[in-house]
N, CA, C and O atoms as a GROMACS GRO file, in nm:
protein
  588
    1UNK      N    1   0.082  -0.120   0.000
    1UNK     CA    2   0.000   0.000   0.000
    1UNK      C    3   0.086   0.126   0.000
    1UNK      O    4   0.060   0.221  -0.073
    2UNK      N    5   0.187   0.123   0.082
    2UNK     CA    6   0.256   0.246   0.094
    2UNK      C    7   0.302   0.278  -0.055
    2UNK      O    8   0.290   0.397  -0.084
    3UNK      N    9   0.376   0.160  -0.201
    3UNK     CA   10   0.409   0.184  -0.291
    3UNK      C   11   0.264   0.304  -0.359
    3UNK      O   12   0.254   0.416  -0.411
    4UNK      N   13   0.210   0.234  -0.333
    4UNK     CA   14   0.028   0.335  -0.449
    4UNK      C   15   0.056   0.457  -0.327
    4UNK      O   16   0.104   0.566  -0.360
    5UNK      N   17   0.043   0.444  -0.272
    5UNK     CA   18   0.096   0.624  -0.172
    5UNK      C   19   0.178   0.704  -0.228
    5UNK      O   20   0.143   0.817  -0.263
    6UNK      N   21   0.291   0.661  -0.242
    6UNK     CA   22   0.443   0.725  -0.279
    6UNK      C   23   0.407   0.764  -0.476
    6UNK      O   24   0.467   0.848  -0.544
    7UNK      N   25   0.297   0.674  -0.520
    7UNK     CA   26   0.278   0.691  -0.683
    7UNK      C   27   0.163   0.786  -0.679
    7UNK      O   28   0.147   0.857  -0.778
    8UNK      N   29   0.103   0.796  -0.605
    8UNK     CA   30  -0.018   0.887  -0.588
    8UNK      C   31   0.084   1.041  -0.593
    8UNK      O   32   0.102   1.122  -0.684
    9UNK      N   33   0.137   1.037  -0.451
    9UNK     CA   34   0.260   1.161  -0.445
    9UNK      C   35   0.311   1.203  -0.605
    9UNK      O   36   0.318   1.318  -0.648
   10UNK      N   37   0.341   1.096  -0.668
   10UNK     CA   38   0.395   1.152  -0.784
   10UNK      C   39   0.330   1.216  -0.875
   10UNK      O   40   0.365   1.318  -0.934
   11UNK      N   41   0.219   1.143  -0.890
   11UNK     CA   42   0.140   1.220  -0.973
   11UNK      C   43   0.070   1.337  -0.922
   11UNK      O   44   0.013   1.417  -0.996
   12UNK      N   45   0.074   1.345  -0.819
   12UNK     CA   46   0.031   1.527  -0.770
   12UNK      C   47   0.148   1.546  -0.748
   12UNK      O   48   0.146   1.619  -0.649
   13UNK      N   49   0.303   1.518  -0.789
   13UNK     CA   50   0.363   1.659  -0.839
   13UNK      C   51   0.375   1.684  -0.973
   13UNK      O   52   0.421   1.790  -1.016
   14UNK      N   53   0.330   1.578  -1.053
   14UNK     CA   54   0.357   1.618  -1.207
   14UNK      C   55   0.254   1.744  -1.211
   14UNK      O   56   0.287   1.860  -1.237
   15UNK      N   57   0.116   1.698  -1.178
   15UNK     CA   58   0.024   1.828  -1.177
   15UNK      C   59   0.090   1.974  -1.161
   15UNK      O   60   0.067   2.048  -1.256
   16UNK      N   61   0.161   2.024  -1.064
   16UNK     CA   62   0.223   2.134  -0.996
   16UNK      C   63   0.262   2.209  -1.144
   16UNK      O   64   0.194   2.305  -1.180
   17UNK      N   65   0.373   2.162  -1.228
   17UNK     CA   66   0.414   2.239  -1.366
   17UNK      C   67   0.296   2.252  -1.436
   17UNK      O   68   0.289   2.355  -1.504
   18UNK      N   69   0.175   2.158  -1.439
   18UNK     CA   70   0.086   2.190  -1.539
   18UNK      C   71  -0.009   2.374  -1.472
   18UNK      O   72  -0.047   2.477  -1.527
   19UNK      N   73  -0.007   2.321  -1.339
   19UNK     CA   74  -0.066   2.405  -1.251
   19UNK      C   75  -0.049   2.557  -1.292
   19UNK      O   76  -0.138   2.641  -1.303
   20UNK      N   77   0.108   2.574  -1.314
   20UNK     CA   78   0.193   2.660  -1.300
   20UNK      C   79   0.194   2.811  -1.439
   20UNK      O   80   0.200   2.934  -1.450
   21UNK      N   81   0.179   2.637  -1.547
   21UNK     CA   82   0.174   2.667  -1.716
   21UNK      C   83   0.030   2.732  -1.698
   21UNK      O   84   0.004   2.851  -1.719
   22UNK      N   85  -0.045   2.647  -1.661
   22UNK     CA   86  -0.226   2.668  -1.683
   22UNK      C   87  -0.260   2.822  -1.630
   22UNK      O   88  -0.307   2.910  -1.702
   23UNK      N   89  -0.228   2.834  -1.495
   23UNK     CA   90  -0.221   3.024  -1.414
   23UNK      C   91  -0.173   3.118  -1.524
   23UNK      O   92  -0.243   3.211  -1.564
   24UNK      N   93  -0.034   3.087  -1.580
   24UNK     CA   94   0.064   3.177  -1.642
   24UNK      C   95  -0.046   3.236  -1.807
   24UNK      O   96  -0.053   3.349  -1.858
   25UNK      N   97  -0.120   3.097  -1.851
   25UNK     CA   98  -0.196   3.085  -1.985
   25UNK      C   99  -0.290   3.220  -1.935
   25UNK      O  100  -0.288   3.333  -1.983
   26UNK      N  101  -0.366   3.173  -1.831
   26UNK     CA  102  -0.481   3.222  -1.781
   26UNK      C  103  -0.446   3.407  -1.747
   26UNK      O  104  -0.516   3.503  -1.780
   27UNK      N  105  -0.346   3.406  -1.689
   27UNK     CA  106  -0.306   3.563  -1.678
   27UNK      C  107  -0.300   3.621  -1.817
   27UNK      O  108  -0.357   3.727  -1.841
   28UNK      N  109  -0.232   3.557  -1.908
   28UNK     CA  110  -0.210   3.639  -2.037
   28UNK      C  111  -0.348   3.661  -2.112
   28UNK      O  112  -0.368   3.752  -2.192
   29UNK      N  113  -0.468   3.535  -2.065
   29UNK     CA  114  -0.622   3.592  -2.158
   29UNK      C  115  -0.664   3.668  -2.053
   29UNK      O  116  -0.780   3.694  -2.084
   30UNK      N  117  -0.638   3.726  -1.934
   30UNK     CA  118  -0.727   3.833  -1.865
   30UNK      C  119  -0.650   3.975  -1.847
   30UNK      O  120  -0.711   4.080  -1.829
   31UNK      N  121  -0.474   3.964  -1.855
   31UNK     CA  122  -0.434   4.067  -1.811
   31UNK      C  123  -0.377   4.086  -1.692
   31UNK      O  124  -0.260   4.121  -1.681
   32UNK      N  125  -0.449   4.067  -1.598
   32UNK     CA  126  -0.374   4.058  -1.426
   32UNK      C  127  -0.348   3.900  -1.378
   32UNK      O  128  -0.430   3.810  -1.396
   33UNK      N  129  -0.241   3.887  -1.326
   33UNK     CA  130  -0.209   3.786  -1.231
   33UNK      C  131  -0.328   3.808  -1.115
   33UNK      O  132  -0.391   3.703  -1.111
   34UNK      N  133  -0.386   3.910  -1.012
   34UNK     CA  134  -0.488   3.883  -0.961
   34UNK      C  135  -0.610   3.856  -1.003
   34UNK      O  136  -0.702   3.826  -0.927
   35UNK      N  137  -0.619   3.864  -1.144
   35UNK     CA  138  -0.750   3.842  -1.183
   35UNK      C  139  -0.768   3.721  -1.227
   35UNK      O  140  -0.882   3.683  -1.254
   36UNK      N  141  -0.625   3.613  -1.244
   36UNK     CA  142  -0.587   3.513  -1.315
   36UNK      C  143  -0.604   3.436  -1.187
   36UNK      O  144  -0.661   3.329  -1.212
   37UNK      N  145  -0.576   3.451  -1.060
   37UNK     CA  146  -0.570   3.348  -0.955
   37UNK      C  147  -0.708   3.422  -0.879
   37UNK      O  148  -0.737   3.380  -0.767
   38UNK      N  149  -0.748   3.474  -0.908
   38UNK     CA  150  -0.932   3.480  -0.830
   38UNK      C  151  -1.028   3.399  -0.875
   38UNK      O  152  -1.131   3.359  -0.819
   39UNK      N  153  -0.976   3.374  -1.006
   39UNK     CA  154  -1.058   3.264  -1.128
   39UNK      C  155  -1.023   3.112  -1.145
   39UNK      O  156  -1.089   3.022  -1.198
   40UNK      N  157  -0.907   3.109  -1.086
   40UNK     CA  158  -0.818   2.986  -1.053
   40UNK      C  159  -0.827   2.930  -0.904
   40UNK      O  160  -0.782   2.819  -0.877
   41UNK      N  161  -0.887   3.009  -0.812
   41UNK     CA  162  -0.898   2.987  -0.666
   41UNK      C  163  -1.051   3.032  -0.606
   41UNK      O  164  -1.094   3.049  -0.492
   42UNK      N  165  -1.108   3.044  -0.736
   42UNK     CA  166  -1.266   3.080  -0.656
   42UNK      C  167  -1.388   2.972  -0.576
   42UNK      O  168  -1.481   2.989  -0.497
   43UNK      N  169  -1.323   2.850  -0.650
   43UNK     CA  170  -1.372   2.746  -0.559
   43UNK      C  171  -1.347   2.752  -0.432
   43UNK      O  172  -1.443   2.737  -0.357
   44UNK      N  173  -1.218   2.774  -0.377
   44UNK     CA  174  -1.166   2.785  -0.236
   44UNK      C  175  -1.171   2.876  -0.156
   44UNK      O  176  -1.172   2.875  -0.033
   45UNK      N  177  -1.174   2.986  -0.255
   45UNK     CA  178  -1.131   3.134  -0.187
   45UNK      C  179  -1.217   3.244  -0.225
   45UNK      O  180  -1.241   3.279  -0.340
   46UNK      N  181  -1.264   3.300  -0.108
   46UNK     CA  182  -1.308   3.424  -0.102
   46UNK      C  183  -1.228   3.540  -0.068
   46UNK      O  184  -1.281   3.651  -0.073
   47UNK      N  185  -1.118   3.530  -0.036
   47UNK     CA  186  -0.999   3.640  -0.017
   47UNK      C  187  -0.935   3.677  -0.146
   47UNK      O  188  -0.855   3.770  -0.154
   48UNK      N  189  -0.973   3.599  -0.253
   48UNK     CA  190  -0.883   3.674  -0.362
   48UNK      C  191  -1.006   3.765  -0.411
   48UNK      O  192  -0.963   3.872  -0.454
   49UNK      N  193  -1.136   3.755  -0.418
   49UNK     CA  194  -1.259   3.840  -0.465
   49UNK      C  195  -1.255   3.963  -0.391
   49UNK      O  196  -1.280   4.071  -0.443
   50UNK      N  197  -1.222   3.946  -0.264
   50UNK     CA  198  -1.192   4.028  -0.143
   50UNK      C  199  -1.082   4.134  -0.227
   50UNK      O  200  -1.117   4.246  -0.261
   51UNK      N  201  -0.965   4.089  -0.251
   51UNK     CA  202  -0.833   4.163  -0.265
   51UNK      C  203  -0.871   4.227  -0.454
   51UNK      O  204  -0.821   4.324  -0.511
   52UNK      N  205  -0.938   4.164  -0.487
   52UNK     CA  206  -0.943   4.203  -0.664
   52UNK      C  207  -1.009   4.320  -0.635
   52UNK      O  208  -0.953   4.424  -0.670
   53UNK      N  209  -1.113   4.326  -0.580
   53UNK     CA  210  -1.264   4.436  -0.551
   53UNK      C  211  -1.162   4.526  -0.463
   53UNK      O  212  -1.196   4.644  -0.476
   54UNK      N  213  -1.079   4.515  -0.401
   54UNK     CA  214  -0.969   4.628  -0.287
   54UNK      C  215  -0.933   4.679  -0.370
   54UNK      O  216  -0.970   4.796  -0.362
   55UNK      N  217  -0.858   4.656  -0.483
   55UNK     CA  218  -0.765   4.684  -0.569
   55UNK      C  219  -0.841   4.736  -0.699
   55UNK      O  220  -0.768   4.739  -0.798
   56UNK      N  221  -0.940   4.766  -0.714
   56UNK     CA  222  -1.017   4.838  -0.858
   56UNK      C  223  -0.942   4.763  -0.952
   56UNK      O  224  -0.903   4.845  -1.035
   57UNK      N  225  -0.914   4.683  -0.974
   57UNK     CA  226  -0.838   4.621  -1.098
   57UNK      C  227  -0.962   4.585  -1.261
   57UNK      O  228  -0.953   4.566  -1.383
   58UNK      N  229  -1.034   4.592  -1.187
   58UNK     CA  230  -1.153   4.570  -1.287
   58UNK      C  231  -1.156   4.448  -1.392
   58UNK      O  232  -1.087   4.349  -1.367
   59UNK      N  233  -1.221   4.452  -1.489
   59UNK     CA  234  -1.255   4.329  -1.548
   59UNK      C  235  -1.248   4.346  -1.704
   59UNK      O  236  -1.346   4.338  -1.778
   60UNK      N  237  -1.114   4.374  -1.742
   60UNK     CA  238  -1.118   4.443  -1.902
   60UNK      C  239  -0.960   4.291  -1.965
   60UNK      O  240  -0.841   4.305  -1.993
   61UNK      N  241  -1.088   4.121  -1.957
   61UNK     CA  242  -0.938   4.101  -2.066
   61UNK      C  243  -0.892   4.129  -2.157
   61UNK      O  244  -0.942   4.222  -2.220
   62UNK      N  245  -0.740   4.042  -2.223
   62UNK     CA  246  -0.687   4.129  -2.270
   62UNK      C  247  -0.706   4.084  -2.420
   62UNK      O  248  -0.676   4.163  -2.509
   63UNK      N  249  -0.768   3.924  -2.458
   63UNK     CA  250  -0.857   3.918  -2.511
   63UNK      C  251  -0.971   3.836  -2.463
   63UNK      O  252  -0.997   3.812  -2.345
   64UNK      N  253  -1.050   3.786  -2.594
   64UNK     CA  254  -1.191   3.814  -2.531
   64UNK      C  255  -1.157   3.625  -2.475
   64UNK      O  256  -1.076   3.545  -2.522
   65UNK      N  257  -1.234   3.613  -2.388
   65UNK     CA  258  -1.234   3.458  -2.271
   65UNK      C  259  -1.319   3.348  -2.385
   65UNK      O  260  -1.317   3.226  -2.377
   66UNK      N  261  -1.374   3.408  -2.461
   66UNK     CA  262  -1.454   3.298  -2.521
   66UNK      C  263  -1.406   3.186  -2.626
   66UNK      O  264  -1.448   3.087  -2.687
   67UNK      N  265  -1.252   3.290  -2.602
   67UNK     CA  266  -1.207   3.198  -2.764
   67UNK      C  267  -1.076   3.127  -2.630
   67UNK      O  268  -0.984   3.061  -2.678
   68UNK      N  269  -1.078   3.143  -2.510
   68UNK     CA  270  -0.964   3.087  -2.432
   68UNK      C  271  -0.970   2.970  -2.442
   68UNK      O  272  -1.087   2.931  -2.449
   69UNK      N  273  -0.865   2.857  -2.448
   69UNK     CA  274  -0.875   2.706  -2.461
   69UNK      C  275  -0.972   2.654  -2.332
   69UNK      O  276  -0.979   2.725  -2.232
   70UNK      N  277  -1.042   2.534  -2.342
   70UNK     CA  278  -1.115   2.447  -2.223
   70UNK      C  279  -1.024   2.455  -2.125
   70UNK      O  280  -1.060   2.506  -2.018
   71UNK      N  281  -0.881   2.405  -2.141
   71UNK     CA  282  -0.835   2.386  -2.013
   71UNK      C  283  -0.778   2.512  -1.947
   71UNK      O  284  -0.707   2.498  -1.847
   72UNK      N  285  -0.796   2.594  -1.981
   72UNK     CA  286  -0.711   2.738  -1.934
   72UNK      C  287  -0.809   2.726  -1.762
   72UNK      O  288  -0.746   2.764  -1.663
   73UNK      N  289  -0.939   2.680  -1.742
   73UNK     CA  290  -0.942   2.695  -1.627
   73UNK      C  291  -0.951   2.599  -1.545
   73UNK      O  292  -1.037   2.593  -1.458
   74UNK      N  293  -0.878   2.528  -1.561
   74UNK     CA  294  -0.812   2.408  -1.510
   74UNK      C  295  -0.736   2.444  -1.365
   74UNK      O  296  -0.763   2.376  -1.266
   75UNK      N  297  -0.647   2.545  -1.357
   75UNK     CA  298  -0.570   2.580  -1.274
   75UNK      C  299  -0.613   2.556  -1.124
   75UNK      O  300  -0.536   2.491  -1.054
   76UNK      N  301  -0.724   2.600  -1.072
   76UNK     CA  302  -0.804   2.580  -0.952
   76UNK      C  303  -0.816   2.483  -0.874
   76UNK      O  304  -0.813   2.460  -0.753
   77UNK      N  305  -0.839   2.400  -1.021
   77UNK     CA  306  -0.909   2.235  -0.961
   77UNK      C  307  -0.793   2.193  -0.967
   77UNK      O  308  -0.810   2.085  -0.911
   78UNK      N  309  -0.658   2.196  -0.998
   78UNK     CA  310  -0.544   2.082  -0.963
   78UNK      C  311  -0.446   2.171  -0.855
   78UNK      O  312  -0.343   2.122  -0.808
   79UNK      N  313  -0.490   2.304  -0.823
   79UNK     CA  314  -0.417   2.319  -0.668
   79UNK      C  315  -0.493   2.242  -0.576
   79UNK      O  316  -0.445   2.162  -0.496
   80UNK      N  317  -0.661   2.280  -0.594
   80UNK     CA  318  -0.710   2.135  -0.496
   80UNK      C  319  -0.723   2.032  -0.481
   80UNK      O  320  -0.778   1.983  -0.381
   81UNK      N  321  -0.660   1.943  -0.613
   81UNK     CA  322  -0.611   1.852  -0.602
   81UNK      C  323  -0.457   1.810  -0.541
   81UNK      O  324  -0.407   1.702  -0.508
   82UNK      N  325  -0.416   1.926  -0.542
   82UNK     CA  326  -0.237   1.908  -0.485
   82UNK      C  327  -0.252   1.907  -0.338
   82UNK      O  328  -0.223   1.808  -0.271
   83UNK      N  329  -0.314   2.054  -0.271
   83UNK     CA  330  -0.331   2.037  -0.140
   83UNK      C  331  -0.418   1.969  -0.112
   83UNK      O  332  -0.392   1.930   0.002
   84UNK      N  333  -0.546   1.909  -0.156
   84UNK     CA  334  -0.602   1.766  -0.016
   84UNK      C  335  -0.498   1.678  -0.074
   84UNK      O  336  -0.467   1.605   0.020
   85UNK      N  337  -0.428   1.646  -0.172
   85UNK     CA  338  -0.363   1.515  -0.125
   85UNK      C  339  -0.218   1.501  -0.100
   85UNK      O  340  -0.148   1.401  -0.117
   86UNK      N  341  -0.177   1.638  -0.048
   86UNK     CA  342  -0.068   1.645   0.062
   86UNK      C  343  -0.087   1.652   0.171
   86UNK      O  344   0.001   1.635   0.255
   87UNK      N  345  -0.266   1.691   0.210
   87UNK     CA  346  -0.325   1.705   0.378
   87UNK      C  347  -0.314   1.503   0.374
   87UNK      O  348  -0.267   1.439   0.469
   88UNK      N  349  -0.359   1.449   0.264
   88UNK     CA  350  -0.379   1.294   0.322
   88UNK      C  351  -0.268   1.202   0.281
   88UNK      O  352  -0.271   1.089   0.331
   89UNK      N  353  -0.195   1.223   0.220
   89UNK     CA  354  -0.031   1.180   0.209
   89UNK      C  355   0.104   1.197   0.296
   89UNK      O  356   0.210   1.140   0.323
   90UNK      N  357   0.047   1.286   0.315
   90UNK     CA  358   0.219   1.355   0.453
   90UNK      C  359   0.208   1.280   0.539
   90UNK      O  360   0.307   1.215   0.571
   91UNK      N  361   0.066   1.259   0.619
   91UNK     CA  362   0.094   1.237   0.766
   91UNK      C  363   0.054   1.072   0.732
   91UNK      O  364   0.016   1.006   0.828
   92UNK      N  365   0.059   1.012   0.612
   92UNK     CA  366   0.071   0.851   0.589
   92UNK      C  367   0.211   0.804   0.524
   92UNK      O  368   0.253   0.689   0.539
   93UNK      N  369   0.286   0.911   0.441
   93UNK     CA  370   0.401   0.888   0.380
   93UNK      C  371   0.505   0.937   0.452
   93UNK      O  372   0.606   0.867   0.462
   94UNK      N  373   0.501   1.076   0.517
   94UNK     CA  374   0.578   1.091   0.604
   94UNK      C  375   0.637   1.280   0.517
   94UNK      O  376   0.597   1.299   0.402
   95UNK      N  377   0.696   1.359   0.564
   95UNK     CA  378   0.751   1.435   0.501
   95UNK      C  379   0.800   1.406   0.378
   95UNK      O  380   0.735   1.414   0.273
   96UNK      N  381   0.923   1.371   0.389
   96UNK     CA  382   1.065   1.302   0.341
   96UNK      C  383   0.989   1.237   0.206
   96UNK      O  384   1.028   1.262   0.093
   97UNK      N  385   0.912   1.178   0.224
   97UNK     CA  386   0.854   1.086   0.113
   97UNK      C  387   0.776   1.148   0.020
   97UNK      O  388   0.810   1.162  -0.098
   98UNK      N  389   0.666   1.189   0.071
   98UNK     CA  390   0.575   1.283   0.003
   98UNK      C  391   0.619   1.378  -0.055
   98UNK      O  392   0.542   1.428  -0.137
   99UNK      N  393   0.712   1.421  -0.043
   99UNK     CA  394   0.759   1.573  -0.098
   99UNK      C  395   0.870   1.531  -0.161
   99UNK      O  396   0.912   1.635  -0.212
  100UNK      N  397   0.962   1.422  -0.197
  100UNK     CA  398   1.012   1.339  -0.297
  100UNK      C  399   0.964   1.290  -0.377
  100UNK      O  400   1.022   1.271  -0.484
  101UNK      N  401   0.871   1.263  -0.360
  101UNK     CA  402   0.803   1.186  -0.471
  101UNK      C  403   0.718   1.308  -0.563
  101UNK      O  404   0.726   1.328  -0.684
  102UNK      N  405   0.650   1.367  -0.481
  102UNK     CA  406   0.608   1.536  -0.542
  102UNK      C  407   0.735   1.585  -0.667
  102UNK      O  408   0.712   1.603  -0.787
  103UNK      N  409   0.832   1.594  -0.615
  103UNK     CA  410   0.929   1.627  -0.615
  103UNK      C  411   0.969   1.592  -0.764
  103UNK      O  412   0.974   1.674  -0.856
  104UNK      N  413   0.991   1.489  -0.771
  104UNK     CA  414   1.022   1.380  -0.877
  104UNK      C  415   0.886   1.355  -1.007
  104UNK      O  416   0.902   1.335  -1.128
  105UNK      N  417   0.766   1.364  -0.936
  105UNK     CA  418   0.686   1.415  -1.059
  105UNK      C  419   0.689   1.532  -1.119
  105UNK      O  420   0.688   1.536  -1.242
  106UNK      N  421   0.693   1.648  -1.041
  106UNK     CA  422   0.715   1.745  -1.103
  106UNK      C  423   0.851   1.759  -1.203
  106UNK      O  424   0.859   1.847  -1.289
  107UNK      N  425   0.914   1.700  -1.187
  107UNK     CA  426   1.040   1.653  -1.262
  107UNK      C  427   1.002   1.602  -1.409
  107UNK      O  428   1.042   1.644  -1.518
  108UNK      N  429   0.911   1.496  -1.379
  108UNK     CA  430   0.866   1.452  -1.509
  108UNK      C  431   0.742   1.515  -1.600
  108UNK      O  432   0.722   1.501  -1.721
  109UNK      N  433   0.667   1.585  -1.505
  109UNK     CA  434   0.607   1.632  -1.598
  109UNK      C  435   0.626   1.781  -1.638
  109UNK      O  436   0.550   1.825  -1.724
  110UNK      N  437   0.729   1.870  -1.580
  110UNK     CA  438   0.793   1.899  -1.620
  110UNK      C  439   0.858   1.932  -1.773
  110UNK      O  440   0.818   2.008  -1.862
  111UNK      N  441   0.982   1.836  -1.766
  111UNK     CA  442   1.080   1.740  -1.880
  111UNK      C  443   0.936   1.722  -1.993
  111UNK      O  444   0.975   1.744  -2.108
  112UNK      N  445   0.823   1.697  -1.990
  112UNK     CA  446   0.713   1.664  -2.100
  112UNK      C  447   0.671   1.772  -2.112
  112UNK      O  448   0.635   1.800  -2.226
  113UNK      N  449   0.655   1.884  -2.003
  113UNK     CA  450   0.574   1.979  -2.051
  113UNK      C  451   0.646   2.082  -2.149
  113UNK      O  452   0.593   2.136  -2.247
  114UNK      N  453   0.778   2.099  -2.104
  114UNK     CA  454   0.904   2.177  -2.171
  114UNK      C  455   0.922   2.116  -2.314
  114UNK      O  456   0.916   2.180  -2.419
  115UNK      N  457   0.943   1.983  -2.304
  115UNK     CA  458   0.928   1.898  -2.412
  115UNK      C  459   0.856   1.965  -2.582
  115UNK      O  460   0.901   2.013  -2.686
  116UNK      N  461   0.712   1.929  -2.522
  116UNK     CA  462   0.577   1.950  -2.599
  116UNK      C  463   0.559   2.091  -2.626
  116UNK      O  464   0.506   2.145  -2.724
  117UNK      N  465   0.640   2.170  -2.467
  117UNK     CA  466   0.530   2.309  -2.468
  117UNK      C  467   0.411   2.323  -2.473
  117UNK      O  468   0.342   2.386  -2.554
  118UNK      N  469   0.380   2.256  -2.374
  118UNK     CA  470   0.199   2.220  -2.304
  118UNK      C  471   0.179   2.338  -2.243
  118UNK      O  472   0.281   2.404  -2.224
  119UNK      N  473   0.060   2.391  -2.199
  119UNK     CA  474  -0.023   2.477  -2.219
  119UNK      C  475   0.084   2.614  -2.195
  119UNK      O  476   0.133   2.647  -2.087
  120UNK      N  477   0.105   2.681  -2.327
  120UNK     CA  478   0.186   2.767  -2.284
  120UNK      C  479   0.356   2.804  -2.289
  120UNK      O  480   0.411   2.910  -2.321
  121UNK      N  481   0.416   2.667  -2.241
  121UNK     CA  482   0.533   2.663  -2.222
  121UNK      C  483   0.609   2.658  -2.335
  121UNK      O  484   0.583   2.603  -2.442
  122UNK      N  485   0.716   2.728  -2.299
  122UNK     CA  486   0.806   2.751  -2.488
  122UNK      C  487   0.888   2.593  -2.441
  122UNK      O  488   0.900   2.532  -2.335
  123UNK      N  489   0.936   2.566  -2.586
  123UNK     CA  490   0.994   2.458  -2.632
  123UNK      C  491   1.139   2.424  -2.579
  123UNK      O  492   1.245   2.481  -2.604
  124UNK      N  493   1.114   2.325  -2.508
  124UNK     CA  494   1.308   2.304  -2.454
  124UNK      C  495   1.286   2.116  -2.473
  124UNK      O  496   1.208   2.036  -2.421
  125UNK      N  497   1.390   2.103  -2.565
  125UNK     CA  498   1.375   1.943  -2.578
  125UNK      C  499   1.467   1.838  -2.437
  125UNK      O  500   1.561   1.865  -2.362
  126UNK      N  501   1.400   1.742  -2.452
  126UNK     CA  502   1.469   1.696  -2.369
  126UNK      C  503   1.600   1.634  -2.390
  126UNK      O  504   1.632   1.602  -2.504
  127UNK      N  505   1.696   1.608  -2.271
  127UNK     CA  506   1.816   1.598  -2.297
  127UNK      C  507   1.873   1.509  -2.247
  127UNK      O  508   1.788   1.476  -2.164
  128UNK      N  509   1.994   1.410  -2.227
  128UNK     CA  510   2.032   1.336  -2.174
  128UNK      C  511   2.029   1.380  -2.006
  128UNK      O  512   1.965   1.316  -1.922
  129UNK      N  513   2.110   1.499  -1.978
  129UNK     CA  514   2.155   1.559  -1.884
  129UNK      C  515   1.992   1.583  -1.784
  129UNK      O  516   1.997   1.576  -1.661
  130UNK      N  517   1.892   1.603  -1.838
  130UNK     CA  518   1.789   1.627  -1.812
  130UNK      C  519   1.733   1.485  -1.772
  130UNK      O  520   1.700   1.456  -1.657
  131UNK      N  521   1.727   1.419  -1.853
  131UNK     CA  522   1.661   1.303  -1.809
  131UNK      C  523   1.744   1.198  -1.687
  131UNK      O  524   1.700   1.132  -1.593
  132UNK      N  525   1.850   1.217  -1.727
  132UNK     CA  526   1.974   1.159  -1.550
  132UNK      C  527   1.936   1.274  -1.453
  132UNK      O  528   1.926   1.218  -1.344
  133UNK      N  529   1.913   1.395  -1.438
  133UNK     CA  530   1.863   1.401  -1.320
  133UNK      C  531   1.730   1.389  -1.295
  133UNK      O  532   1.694   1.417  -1.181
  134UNK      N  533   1.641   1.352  -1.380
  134UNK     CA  534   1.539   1.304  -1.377
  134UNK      C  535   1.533   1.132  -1.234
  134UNK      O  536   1.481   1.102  -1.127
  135UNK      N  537   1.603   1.087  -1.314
  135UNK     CA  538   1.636   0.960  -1.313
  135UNK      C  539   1.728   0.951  -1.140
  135UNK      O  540   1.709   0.865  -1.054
  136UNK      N  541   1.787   1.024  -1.136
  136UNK     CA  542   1.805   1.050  -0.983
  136UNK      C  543   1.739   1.079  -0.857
  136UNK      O  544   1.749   1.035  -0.742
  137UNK      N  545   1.631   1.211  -0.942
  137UNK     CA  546   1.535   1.223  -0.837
  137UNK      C  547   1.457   1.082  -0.806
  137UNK      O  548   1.454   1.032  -0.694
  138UNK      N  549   1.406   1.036  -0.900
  138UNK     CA  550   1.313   0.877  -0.870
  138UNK      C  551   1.404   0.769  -0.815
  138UNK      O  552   1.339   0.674  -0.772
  139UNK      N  553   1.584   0.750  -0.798
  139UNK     CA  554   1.600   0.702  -0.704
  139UNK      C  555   1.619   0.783  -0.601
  139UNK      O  556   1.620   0.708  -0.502
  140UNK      N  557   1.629   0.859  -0.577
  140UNK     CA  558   1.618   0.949  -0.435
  140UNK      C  559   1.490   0.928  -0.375
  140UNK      O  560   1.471   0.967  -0.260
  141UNK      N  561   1.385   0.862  -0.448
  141UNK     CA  562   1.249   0.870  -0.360
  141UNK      C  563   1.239   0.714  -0.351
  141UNK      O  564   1.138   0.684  -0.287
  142UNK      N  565   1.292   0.633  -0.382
  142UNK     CA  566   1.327   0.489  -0.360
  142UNK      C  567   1.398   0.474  -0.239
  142UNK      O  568   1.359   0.398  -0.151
  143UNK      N  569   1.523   0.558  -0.226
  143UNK     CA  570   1.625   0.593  -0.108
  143UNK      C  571   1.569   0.629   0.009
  143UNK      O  572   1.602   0.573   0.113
  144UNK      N  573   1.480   0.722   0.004
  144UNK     CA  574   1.408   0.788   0.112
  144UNK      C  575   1.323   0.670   0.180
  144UNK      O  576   1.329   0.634   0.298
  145UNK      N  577   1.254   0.624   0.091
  145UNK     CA  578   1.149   0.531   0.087
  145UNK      C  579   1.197   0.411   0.168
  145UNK      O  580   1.121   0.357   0.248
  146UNK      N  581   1.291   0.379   0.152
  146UNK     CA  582   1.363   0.261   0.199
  146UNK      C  583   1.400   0.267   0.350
  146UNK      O  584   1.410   0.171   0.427
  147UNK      N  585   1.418   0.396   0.377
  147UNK     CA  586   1.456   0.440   0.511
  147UNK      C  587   1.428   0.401   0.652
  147UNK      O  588   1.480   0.463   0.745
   0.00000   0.00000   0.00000
């Protein structure tokens, strides 16, 4: 069981780069980074509606939202997917583990997203050098794991 724990971990860190790409997409069709994470965190949060409405920033994107890709608002739903399943992974995997293995997905998805240049991201191919420390981090979470 603990192995599907430590693979769960991984795949909520590959999420984290998509997370990252998806916000960055989302700021450039509205214009503001606060207006980009009020729309990305409105499921959770009422403090960013709070801070947008403080700040007169208003509501002028920069183009129009209708032609924005499906997944541009994606962003939201895979931070809440990252934090509940670091609230229910940590205190079963342990620090050390969970945040290695996080660690190490984000690594890989990453290396694919740079790759492809998924939502957003400019083009960096992958490389030998890239993929050995790839390949390190995932034994480093074997190492840990073993502990």
């Amino acid at each position: 069981m603990n192995l599907i724990l430590v693979l769960a971990a991984l795949v909520i860190g590959i999420a984290l780069p998509l997370q990252a790409g998806i916000n960055t997409e989302l700021r450039a069709w509205l214009g503001h980074p606060l207006q980009a994470a009020f729309l990305s965190f409105t499921v959770g949060t009422l403090f960013l509606f709070v801070l947008v409405l403080a700040l007169r920033l208003g509501w002028t994107p920069q183009r129009p939202m209708g032609e924005a890709p499906w997944w541009i608002w994606l962003g939201g739903l895979l931070g809440v997917l990252y934090v509940s399943m670091t609230i229910v992974l940590a205190p079963r995997l342990g620090a050390a583990t969970m945040l290695s293995a996080a660690m190490a997905g984000q690594m890989i998805g990453s290396l694919a997203m740079d790759h492809y240049g998924i939502v957003g991201f400019a083009v960096r191919s992958i490389s030998a050098g890239r993929v050995a420390g790839a390949v390190l981090l995932l034994a480093g979470v074997l190492l840990i794991n073993r502990g």
